[in-house]
C-alpha positions in Angstrom: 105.7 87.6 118.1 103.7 90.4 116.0 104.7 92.2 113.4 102.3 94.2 111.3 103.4 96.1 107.8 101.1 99.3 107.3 101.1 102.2 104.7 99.1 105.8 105.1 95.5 105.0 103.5 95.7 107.3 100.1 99.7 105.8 99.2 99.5 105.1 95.9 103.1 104.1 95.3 105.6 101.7 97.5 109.3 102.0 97.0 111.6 99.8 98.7 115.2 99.3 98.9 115.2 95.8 99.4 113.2 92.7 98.4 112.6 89.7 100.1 110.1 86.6 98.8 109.6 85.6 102.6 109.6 87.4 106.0 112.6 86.6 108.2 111.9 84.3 111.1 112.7 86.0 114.7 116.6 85.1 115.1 117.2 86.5 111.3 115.1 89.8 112.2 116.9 90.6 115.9 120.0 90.3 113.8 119.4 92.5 111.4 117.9 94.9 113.6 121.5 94.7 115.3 123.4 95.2 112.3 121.8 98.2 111.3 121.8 99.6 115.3 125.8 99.0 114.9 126.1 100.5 111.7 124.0 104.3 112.8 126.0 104.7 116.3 129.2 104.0 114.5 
């Protein structure tokens, strides 16, 4: 599995809502991915 991170070349800020120290591994990311699909169709 891939997963790349970009940003537009001249951003000069980042704002996230959420911060993580490490990326999640595959099973942790499918999940999440899930949630978040169950929670915009509902």
């Amino acid at each position: 599995m891939l997963i790349k991170y970009t940003l537009p070349e001249e951003n000069n800020q980042i704002f996230a809502s959420k911060y993580k120290l490490y990326l999640p591994n595959e099973k942790e990311l499918k999940e999440y991915i899930e949630t978040i699909k169950k929670e915009i169709e509902s």
